[in-house]
Biotite code that builds the C-alpha atoms (Angstrom):
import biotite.structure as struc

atoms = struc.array([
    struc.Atom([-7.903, 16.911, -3.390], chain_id="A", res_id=1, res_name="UNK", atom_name="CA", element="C"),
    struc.Atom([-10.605, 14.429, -5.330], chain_id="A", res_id=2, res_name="UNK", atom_name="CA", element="C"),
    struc.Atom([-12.143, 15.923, -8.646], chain_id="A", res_id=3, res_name="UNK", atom_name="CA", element="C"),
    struc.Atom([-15.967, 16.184, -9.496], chain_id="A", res_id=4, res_name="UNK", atom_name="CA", element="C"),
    struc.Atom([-15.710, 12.405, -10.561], chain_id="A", res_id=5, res_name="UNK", atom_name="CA", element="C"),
    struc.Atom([-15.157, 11.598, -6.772], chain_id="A", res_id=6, res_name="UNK", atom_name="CA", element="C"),
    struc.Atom([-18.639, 10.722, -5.365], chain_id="A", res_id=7, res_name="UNK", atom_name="CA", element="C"),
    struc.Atom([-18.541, 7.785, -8.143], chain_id="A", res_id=8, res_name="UNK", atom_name="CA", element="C"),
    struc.Atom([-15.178, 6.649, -7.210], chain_id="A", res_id=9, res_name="UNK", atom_name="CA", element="C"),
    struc.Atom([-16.186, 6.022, -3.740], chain_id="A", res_id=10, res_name="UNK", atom_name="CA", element="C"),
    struc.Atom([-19.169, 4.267, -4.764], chain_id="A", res_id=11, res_name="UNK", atom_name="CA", element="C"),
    struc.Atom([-17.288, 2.035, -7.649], chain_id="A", res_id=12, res_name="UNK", atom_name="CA", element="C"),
    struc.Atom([-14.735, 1.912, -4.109], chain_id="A", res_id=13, res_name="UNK", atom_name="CA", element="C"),
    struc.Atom([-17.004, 0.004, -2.152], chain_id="A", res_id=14, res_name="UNK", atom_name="CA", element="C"),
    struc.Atom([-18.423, -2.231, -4.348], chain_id="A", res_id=15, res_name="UNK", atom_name="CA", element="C"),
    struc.Atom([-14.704, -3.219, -5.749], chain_id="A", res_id=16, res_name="UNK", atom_name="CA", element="C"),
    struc.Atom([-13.135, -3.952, -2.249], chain_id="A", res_id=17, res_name="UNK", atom_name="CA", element="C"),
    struc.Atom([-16.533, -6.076, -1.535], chain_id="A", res_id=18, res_name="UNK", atom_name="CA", element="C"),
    struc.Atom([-15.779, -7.719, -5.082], chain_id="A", res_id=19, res_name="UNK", atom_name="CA", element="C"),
    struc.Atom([-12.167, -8.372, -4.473], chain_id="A", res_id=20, res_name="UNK", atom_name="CA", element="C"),
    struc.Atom([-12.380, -9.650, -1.028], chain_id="A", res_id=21, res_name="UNK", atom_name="CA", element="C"),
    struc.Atom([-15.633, -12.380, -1.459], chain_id="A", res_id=22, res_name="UNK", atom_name="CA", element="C"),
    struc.Atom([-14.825, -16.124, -2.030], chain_id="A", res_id=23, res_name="UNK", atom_name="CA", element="C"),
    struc.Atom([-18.008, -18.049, -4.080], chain_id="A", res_id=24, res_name="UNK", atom_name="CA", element="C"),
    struc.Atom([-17.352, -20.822, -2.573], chain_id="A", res_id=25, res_name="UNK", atom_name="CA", element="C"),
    struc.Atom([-18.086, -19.317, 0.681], chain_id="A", res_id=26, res_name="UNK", atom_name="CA", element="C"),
    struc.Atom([-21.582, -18.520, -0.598], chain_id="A", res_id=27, res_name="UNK", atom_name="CA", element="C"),
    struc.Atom([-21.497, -21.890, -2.837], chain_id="A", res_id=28, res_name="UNK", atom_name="CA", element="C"),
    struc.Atom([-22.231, -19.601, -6.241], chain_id="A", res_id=29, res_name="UNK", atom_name="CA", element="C"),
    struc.Atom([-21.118, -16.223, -7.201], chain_id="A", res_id=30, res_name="UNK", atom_name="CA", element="C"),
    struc.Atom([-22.188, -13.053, -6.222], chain_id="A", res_id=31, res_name="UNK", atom_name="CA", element="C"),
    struc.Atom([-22.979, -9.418, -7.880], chain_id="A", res_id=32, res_name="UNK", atom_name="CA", element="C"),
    struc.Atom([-22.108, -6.033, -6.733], chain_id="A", res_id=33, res_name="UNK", atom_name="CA", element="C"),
    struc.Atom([-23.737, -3.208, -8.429], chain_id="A", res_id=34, res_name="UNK", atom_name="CA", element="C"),
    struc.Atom([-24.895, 0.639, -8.012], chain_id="A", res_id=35, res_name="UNK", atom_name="CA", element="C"),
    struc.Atom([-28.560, 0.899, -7.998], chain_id="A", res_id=36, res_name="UNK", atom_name="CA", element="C"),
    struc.Atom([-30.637, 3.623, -8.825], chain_id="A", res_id=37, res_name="UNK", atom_name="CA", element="C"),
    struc.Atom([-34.229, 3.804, -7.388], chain_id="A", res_id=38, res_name="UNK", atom_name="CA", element="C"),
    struc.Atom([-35.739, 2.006, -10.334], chain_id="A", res_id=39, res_name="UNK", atom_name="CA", element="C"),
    struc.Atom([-33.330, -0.791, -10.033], chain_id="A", res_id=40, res_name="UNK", atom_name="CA", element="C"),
    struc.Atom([-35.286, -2.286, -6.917], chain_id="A", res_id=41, res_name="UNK", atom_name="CA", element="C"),
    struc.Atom([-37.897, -3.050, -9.427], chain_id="A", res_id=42, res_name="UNK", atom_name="CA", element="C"),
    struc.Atom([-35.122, -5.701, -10.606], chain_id="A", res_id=43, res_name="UNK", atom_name="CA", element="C"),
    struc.Atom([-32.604, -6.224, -8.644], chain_id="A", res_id=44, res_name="UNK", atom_name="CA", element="C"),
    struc.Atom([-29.690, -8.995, -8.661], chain_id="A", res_id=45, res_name="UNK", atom_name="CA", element="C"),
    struc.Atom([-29.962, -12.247, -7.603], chain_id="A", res_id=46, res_name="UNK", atom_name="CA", element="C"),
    struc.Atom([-27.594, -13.248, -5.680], chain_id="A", res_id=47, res_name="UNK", atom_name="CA", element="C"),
    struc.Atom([-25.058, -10.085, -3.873], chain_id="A", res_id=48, res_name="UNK", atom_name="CA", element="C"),
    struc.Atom([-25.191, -6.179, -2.688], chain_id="A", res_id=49, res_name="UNK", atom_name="CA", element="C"),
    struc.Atom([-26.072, -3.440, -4.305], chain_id="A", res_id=50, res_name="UNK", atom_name="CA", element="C"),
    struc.Atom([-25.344, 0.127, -2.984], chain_id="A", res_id=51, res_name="UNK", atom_name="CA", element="C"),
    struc.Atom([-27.938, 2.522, -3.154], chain_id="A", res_id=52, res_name="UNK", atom_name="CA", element="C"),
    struc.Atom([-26.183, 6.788, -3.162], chain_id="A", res_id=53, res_name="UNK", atom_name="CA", element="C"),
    struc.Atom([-29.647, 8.418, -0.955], chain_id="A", res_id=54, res_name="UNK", atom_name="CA", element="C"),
    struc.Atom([-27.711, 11.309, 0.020], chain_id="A", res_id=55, res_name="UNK", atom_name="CA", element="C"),
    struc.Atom([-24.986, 13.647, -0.234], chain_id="A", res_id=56, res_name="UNK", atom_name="CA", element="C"),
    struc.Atom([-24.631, 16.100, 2.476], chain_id="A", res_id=57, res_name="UNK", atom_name="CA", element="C"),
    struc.Atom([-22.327, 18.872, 3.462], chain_id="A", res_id=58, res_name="UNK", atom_name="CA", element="C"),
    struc.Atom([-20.142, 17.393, 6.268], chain_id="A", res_id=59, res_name="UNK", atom_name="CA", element="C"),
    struc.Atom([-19.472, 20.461, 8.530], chain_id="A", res_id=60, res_name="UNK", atom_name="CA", element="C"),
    struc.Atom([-15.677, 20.753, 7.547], chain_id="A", res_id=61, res_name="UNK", atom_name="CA", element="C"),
    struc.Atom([-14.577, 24.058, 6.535], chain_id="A", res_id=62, res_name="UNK", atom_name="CA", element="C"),
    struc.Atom([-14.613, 25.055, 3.299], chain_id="A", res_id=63, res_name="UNK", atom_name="CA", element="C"),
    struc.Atom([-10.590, 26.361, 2.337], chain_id="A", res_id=64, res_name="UNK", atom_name="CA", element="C"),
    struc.Atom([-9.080, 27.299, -0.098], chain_id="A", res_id=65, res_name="UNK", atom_name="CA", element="C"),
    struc.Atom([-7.761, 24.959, -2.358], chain_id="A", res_id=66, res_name="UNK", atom_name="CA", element="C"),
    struc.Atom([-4.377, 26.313, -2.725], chain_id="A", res_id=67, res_name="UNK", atom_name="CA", element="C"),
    struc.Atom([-2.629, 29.850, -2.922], chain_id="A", res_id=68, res_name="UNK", atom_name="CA", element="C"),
    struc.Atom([-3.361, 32.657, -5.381], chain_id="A", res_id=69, res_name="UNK", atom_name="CA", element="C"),
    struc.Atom([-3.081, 31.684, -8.823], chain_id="A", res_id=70, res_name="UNK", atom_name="CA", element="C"),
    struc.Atom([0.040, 32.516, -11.596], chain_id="A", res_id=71, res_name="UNK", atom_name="CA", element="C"),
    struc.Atom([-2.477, 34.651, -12.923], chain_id="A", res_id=72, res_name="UNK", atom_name="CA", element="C"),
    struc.Atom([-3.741, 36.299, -9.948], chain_id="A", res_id=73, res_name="UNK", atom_name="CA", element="C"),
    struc.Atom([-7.278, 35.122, -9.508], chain_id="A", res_id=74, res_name="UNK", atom_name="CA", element="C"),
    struc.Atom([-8.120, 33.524, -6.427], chain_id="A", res_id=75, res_name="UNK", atom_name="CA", element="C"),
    struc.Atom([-7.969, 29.254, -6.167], chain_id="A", res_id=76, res_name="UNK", atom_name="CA", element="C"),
    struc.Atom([-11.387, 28.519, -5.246], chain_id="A", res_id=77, res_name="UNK", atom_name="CA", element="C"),
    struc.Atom([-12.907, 26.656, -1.848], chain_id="A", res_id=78, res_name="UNK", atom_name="CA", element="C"),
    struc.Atom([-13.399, 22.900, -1.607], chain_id="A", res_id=79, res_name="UNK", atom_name="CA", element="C"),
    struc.Atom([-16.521, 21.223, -1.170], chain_id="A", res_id=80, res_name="UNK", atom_name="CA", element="C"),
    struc.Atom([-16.015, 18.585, 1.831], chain_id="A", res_id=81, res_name="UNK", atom_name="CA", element="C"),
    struc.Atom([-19.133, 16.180, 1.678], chain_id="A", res_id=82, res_name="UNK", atom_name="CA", element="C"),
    struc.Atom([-19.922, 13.332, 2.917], chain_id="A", res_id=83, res_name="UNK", atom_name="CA", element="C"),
    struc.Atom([-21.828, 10.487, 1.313], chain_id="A", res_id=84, res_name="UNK", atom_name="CA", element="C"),
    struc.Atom([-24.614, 8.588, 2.456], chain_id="A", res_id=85, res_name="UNK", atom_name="CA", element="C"),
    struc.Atom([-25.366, 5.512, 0.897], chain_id="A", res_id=86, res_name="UNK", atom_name="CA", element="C"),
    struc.Atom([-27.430, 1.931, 1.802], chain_id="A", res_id=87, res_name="UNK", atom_name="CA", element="C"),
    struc.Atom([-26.349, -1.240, 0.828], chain_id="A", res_id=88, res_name="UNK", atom_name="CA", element="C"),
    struc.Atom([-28.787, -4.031, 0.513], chain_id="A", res_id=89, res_name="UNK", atom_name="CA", element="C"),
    struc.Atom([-28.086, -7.808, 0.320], chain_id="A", res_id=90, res_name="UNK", atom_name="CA", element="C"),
    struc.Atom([-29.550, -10.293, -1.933], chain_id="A", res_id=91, res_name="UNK", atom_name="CA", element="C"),
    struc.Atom([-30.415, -13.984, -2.058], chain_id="A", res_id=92, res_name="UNK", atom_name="CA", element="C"),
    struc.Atom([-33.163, -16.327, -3.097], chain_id="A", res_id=93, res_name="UNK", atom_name="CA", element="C"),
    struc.Atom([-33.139, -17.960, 0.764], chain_id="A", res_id=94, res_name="UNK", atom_name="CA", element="C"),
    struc.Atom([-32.620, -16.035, 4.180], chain_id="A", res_id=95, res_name="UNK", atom_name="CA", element="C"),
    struc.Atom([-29.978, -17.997, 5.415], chain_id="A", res_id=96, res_name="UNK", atom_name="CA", element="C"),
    struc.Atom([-27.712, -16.562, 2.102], chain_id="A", res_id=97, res_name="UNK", atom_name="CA", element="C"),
    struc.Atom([-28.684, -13.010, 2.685], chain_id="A", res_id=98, res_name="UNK", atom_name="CA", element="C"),
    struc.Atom([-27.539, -13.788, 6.758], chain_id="A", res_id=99, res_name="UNK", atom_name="CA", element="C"),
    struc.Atom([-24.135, -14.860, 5.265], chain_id="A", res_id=100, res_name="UNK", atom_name="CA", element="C"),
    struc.Atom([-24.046, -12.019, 2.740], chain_id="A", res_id=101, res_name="UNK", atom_name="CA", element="C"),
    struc.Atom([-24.291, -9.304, 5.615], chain_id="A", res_id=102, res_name="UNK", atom_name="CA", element="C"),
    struc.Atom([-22.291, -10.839, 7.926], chain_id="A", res_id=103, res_name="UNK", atom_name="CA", element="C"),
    struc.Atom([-19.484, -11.302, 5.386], chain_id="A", res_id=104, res_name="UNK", atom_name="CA", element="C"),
    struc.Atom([-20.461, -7.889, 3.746], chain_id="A", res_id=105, res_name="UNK", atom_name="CA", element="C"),
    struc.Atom([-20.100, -5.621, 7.528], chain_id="A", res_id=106, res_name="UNK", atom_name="CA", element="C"),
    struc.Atom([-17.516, -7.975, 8.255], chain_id="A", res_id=107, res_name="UNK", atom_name="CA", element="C"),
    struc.Atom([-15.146, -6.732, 5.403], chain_id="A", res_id=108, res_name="UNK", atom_name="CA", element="C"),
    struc.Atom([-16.246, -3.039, 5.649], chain_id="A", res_id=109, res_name="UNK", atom_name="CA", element="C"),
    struc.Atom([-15.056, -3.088, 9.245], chain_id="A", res_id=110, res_name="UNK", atom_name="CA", element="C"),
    struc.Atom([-11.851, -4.508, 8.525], chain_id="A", res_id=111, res_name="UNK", atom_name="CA", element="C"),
    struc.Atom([-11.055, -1.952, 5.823], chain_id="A", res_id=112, res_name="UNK", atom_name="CA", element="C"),
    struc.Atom([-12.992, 1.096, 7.654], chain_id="A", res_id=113, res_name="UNK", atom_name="CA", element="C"),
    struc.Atom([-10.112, 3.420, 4.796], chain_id="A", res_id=114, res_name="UNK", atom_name="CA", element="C"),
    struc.Atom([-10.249, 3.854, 0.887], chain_id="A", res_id=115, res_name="UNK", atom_name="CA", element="C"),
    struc.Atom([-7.244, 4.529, -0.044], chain_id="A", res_id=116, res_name="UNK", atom_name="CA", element="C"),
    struc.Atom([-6.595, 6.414, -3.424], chain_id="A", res_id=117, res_name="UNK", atom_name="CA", element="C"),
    struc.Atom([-5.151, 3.154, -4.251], chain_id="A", res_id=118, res_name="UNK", atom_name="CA", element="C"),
    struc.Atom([-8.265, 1.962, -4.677], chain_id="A", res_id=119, res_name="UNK", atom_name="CA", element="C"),
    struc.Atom([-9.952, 4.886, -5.584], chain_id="A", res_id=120, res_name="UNK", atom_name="CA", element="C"),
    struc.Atom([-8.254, 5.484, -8.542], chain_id="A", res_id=121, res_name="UNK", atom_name="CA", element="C"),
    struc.Atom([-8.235, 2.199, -9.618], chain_id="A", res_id=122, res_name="UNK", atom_name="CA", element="C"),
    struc.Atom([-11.859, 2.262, -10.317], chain_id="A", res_id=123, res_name="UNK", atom_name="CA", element="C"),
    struc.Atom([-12.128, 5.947, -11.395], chain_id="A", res_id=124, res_name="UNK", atom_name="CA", element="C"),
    struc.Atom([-8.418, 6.988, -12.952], chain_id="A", res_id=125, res_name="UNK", atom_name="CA", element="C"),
    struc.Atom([-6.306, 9.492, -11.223], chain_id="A", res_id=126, res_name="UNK", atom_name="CA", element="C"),
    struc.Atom([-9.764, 10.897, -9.655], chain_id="A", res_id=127, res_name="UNK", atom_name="CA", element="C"),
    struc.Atom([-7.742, 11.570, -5.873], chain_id="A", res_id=128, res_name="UNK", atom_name="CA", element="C"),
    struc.Atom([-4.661, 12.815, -4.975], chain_id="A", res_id=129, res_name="UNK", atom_name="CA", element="C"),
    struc.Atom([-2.039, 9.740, -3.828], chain_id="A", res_id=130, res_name="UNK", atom_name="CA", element="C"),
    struc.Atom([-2.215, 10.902, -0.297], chain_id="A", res_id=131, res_name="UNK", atom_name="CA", element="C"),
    struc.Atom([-5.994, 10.648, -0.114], chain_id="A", res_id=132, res_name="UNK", atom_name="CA", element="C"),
    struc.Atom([-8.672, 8.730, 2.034], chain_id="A", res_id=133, res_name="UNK", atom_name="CA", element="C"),
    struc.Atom([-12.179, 8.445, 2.185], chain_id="A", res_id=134, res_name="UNK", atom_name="CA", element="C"),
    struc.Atom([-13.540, 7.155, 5.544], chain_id="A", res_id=135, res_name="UNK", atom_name="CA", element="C"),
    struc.Atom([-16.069, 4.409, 5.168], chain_id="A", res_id=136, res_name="UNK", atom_name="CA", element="C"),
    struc.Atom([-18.653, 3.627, 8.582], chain_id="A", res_id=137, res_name="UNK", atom_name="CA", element="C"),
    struc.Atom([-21.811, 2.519, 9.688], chain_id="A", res_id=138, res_name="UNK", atom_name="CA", element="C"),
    struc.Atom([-24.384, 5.292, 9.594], chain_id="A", res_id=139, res_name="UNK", atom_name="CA", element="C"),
    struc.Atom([-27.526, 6.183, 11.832], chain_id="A", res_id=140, res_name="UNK", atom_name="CA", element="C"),
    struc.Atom([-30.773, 5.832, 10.006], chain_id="A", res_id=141, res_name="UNK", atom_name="CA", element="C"),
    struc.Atom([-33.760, 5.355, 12.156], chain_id="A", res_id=142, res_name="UNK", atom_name="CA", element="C"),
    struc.Atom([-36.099, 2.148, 11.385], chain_id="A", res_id=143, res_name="UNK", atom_name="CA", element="C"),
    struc.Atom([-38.912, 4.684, 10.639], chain_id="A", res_id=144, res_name="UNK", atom_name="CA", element="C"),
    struc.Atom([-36.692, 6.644, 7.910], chain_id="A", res_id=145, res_name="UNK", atom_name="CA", element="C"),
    struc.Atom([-35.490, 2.947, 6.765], chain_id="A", res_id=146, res_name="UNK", atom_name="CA", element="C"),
    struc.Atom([-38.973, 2.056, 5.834], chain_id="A", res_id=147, res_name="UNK", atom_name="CA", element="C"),
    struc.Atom([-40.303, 4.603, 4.180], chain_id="A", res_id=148, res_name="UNK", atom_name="CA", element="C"),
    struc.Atom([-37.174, 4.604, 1.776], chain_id="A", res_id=149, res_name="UNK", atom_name="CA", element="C"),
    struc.Atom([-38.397, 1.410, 1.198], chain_id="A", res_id=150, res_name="UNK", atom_name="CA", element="C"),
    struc.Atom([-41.854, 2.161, 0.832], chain_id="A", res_id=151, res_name="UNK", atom_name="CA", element="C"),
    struc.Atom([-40.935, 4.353, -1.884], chain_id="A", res_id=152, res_name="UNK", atom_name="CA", element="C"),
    struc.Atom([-38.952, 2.336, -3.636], chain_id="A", res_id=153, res_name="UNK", atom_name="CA", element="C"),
    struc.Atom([-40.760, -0.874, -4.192], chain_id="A", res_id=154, res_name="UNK", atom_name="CA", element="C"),
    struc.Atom([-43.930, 0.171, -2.199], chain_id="A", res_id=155, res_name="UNK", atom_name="CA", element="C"),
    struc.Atom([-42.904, -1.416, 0.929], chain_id="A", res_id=156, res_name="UNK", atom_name="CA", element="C"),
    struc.Atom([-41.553, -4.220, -0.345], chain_id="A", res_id=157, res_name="UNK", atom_name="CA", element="C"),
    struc.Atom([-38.208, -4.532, 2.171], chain_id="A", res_id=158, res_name="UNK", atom_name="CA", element="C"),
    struc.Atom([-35.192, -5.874, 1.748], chain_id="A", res_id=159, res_name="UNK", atom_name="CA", element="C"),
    struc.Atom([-32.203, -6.236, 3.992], chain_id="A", res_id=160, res_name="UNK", atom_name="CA", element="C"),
    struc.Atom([-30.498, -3.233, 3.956], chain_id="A", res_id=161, res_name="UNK", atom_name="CA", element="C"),
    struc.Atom([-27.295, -1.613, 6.221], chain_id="A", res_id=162, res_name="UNK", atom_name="CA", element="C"),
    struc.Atom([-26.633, 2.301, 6.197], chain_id="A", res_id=163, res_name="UNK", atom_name="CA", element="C"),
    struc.Atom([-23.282, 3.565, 5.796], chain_id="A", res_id=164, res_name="UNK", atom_name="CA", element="C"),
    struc.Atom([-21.851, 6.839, 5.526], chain_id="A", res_id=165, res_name="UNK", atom_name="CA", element="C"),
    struc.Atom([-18.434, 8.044, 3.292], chain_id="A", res_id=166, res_name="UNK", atom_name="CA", element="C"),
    struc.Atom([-16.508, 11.063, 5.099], chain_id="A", res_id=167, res_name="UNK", atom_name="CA", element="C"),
    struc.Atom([-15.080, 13.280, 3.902], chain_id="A", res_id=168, res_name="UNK", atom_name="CA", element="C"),
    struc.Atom([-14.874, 13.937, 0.267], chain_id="A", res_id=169, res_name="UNK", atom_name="CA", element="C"),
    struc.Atom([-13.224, 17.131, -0.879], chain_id="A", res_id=170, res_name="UNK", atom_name="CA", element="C"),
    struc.Atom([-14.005, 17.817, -4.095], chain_id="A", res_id=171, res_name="UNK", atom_name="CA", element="C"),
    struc.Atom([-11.989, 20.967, -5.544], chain_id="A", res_id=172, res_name="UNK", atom_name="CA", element="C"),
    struc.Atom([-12.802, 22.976, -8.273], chain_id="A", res_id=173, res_name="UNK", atom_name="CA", element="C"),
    struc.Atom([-13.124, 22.086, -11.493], chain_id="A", res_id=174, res_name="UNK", atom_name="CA", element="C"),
    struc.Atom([-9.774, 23.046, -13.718], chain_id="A", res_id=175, res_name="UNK", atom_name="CA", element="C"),
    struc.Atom([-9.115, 21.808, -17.043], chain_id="A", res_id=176, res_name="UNK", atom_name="CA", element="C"),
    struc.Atom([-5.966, 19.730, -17.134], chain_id="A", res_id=177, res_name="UNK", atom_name="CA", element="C"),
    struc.Atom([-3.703, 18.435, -20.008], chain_id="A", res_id=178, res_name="UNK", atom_name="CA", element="C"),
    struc.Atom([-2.781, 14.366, -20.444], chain_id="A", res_id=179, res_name="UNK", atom_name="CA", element="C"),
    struc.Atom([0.413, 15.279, -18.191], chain_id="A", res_id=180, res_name="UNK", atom_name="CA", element="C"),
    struc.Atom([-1.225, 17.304, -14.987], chain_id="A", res_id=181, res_name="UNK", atom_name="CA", element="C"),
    struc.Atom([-0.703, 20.474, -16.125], chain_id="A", res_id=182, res_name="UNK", atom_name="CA", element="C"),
    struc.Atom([-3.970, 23.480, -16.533], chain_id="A", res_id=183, res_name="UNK", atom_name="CA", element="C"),
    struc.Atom([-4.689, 23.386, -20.009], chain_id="A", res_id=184, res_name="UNK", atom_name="CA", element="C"),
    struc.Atom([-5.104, 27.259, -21.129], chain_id="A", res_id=185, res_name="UNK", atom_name="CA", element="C"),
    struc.Atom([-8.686, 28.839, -20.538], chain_id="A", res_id=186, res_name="UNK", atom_name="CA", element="C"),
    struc.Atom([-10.466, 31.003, -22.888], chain_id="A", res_id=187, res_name="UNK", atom_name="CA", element="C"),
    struc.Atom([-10.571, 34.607, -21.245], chain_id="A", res_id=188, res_name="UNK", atom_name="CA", element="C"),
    struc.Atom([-14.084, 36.287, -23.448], chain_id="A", res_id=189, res_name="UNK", atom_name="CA", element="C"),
    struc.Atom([-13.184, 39.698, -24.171], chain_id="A", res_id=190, res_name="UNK", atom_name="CA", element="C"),
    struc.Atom([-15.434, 42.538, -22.216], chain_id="A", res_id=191, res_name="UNK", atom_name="CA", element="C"),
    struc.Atom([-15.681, 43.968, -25.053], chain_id="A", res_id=192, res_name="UNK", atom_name="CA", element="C"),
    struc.Atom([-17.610, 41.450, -26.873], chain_id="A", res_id=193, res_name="UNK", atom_name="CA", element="C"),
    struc.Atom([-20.232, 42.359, -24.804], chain_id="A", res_id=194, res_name="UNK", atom_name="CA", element="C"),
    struc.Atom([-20.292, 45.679, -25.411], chain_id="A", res_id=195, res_name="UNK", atom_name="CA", element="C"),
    struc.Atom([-23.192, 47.724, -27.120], chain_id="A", res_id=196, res_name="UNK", atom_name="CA", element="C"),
    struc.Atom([-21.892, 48.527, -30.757], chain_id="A", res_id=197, res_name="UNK", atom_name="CA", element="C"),
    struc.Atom([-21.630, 51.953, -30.199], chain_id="A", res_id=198, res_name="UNK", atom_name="CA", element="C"),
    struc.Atom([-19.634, 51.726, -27.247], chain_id="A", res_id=199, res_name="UNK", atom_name="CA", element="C"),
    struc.Atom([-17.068, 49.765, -29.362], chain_id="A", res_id=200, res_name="UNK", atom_name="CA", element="C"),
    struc.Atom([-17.269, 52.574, -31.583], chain_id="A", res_id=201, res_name="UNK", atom_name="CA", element="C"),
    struc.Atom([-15.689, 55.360, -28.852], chain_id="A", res_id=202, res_name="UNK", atom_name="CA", element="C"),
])
C-alpha cells in the first residue's frame, strides 16, 4: 500500500523514466521535464514535457480494509484506490522538435506501460510498498474537453498535449511511523478532558 505522498511519486515517476530514457543528441540539445501547475503555462520550458495533474478520480475499485484489526483493537481503516489523470504537453521552439518530442515521449510510455516501486520510491523515498505498481496509459479526453482546458489556461493559446491516465493508486491511511517501520505511539486525549468541571468533580 502507497502513503499520502503517492499521487507525487507517480507524477515525479513519469517525468524521471522520460528523463532517464531521452538521448540530447537525439533532439540535438537537451530537454526539461517538469510538473506544471496551471500558472506555469504562462511560462513554460523551452525545450521538453511537462505534466500537468487535472484530475484525481475515484477508480471504481473497492475500498478494503487495509489490514486486520489492530494490536489495540480499533479497526485498520479502508484504502483509497484512485486513479490519476494527468496531460503531458511537449515543447519546442519549431514543430518538427515538438513531432520528435511526442513521438519519442508515447514511444517510451508504451514501452514501460508499469511503475514499479523501484522507481517510485526512488523519486519519493519508501512512499510504496516493494511489491507495488502503478499502471501508466493513454487516456480518453475528447477534443472539445482538450480545448477548453486550454482555453483556460493560457486563453486558448494550445499546445501539443497527450492525456494519460495512472491506475490504481491505493493510498492507505495515514499512521505515524518511526525511522525503522514501526507505528510510532499515538496520543490517546483523555474523555475526561472534555468533561464539564463539575462532572470531573463526581
Amino acid at each position: 500500500m502507497a502513503d499520502f505522498r503517492a499521487i507525487n511519486a507517480v507524477t515525479e515517476g513519469v517525468l524521471q523514466l522520460l528523463r532517464t530514457s531521452y538521448d540530447p543528441e537525439d533532439f540535438n540539445q537537451e530537454l526539461e521535464f517538469k510538473a506544471f501547475t496551471a500558472r506555469d503555462f504562462a511560462n513554460p520550458i523551452s525545450a521538453g514535457v511537462s505534466l500537468f495533474l487535472y484530475r484525481v478520480v475515484a477508480c471504481g475499485v473497492q475500498r478494503t480494509p487495509a489490514g486486520p484489526v489492530q494490536i489495540d483493537g480499533r479497526a485498520a481503516g479502508t484504502l483509497l484506490p484512485v486513479d490519476l489523470r494527468f496531460m503531458l504537453t511537449v515543447w519546442g521552439g519549431e514543430a518538427s522538435l515538438q513531432h520528435l518530442i511526442v513521438g519519442w515521449m508515447m514511444r517510451v510510455l508504451e514501452d514501460h506501460p508499469i511503475l514499479s516501486a523501484g522507481l517510485l520510491n526512488t523519486v519519493v523515498p519508501a512512499s510504496f510498498d516493494p511489491n507495488e505498481t502503478v499502471e501508466i496509459s493513454l487516456a480518453e479526453l475528447s477534443n472539445e474537453d482538450l480545448l477548453r482546458m486550454w482555453d483556460t489556461l493560457v486563453q486558448n493559446v494550445y499546445q501539443l498535449s497527450v492525456p494519460y491516465v495512472g491506475r490504481i493508486v491505493r493510498i492507505e491511511p495515514i499512521r505515524r511511523r518511526e525511522q525503522g517501520g514501526g507505528l510510532v505511539q499515538e496520543r490517546v486525549l483523555e474523555a475526561a478532558a472534555f468533561e464539564p468541571p463539575a462532572e470531573r468533580r463526581r
